[in-house]
C-alpha positions as CSV (number, residue, x, y, z in Angstrom):
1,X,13.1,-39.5,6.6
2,X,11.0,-42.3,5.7
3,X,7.8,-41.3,7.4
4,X,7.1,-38.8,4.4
5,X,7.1,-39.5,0.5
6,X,9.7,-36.6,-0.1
7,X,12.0,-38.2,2.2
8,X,12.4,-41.9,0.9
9,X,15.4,-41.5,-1.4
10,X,17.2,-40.5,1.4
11,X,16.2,-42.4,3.9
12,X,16.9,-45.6,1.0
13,X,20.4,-44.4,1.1
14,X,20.8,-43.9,4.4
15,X,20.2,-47.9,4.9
16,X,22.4,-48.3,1.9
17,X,24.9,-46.5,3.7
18,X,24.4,-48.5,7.2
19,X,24.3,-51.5,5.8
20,X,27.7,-51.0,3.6
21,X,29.0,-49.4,7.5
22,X,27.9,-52.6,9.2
23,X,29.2,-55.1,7.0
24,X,32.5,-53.0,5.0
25,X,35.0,-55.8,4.4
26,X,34.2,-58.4,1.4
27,X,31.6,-56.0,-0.4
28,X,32.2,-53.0,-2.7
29,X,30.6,-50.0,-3.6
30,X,29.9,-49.4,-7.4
31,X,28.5,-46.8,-9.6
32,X,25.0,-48.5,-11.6
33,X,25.1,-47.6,-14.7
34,X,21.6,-46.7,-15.2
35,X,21.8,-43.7,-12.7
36,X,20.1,-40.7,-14.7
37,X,19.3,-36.9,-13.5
38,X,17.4,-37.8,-10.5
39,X,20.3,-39.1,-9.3
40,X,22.5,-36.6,-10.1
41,X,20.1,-33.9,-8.4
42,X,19.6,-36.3,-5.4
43,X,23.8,-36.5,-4.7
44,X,23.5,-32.6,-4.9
45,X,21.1,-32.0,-2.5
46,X,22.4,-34.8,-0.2
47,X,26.2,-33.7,-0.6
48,X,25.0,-29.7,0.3
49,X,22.9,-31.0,3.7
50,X,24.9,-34.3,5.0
51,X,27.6,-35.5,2.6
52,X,31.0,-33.4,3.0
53,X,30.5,-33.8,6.9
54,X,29.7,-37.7,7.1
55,X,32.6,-37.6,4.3
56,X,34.8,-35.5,6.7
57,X,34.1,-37.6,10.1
58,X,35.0,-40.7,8.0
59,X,38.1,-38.9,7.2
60,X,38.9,-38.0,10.5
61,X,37.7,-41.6,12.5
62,X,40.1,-43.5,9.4
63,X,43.1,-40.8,10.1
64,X,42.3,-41.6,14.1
65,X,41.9,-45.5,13.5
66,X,45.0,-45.7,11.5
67,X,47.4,-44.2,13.9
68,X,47.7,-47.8,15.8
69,X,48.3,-51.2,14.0
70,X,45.4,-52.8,15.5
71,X,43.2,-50.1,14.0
72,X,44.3,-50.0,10.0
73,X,41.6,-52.4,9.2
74,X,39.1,-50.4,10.3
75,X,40.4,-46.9,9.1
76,X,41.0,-48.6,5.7
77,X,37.3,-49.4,6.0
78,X,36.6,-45.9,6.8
79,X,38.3,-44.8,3.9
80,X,35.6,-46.7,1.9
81,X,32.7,-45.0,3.3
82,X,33.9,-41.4,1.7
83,X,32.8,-41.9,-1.2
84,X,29.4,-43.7,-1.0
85,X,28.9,-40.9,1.8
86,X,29.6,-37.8,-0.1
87,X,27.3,-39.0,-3.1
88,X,25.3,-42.5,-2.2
89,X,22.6,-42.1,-5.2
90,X,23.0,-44.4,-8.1
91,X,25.3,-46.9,-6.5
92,X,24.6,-50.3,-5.2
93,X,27.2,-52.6,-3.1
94,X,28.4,-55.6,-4.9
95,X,30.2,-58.8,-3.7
96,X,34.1,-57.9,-4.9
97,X,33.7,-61.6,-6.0
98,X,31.4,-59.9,-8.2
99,X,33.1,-56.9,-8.3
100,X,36.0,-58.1,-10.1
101,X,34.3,-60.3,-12.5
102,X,32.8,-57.1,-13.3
103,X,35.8,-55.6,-14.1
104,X,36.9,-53.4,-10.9
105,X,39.7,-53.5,-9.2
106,X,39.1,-52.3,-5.6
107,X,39.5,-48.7,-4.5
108,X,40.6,-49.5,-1.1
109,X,42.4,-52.9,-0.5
110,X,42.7,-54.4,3.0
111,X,45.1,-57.8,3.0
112,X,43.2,-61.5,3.4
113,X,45.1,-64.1,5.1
């Protein structure tokens, strides 16, 4: 995707979408509240060609994860990833340090010691 000019917004939120993957506990996903139309358009083109099935293997891997204790953390963490991959454009991940200062309350809690 990020060989050609068309394909940059994607391939930007496919890192965005790594990164949050490789590193899901103690960060948050939030909406920016400067996303406009080219956003919108780019979540619907993204949700038709990849979103509702990274969205549904995240489903199923979190279902799968959560079946044994050692695995909750990770499935919770899986649960996470739905929505940033059914619609990735016009978000940004945020320290939930950060996140609540903001004002959010977490979507998906996982208990701290």
């Amino acid at each position: 995707m990020a060989i050609t000019i068309i394909g940059l917004p994607w391939s930007f939120a496919a890192f965005r979408i790594a990164w949050y993957t490789l590193l899901p506990f103690g960060q948050e996903m939030r909406s920016t509240h400067n996303a406009g139309v080219l956003s919108m358009l780019g979540n619907i083109i993204w949700f038709v060609l990849a979103g509702w099935w990274l969205a549904l293997g995240h489903l199923t891997t979190g279902v799968a994860m959560c079946i044994t204790i050692i695995g909750i953390p990770l499935g919770l963490a899986n649960f996470k990833l739905i929505p940033v991959s059914l619609t990735p454009f016009g978000r940004e991940i945020v320290d939930i340090g950060q996140a609540q200062r903001m004002g959010y309350a977490p979507e998906v809690t996982v208990p701290q010691r």
